[in-house]
C-alpha positions as CSV (number, residue, x, y, z in Angstrom):
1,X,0.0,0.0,0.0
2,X,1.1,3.6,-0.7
3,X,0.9,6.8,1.3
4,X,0.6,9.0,-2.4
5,X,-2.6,10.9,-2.5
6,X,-5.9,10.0,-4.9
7,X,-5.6,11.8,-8.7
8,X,-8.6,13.5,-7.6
9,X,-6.8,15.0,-4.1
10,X,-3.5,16.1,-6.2
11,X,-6.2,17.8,-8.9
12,X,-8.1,19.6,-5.9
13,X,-5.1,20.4,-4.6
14,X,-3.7,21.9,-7.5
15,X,-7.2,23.7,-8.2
16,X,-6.2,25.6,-4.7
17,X,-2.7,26.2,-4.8
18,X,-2.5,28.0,-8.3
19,X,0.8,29.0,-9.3
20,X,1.4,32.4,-8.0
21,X,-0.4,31.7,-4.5
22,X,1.4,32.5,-1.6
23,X,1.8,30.4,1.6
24,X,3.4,30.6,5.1
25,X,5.8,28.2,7.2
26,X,3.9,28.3,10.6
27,X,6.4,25.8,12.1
28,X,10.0,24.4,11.9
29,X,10.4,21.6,9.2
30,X,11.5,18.5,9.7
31,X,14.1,18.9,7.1
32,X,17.3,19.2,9.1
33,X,18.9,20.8,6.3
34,X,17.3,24.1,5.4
35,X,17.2,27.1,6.8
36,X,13.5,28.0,6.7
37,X,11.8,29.1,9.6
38,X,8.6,29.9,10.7
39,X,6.8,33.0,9.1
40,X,9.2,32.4,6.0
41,X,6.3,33.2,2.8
42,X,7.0,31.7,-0.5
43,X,5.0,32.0,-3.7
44,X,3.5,28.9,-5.1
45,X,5.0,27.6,-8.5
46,X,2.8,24.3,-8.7
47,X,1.9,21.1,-7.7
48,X,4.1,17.8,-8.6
49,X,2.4,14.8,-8.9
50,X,2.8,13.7,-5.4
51,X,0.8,16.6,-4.5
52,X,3.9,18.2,-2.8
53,X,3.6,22.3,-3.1
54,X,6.3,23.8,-5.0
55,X,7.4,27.0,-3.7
56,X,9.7,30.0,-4.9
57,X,10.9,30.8,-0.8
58,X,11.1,34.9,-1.0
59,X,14.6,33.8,1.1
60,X,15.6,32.1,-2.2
61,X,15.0,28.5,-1.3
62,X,13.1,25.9,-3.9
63,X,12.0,23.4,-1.2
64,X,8.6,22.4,-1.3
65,X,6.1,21.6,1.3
66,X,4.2,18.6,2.0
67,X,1.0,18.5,3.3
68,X,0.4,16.6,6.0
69,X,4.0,16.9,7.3
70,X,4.8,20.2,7.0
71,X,3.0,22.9,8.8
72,X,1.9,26.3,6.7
73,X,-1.0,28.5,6.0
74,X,-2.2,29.2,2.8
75,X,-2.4,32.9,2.5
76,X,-4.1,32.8,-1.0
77,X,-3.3,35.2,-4.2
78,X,-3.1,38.4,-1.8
79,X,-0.6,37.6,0.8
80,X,-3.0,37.8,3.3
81,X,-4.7,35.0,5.2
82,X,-7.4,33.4,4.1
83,X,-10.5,32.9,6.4
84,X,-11.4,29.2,7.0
């Protein structure tokens, strides 16, 4: 059994993170390795197939975020937080 999302989650997902979105860290990541912190914003640049986020870090980082293990808001095409 695998832990990979449904085509229909990776599709929704990509129907809400639109490129040019913006997110939020809102807690460390479990990636030893980077330097990204909390309150670190990066603009969205797609969705891979796994249904990983791909990001454009403003701090110049590429890493993307995985839901479900890493903790961000999604702060929609404004940069401001979106309600619910």
């Amino acid at each position: 059994m695998n832990n990979l999302p449904s085509k229909a989650a990776v599709e929704a997902r990509r129907a809400l993170y639109v490129p040019g979105s913006r997110v939020e860290l809102t807690a460390p990541m479990a990636d030893p390795y980077t330097t990204l912190k909390p309150g670190d914003r990066a603009t969205v640049t797609g969705v891979d197939c796994h249904g990983d986020i791909l990001c454009a870090w403003d701090c110049g980082s590429t890493l993307k975020l995985i839901p479900g293990v890493d903790e961000f808001k999604f702060l929609g095409s404004g940069g401001d937080p979106v309600d619910g």
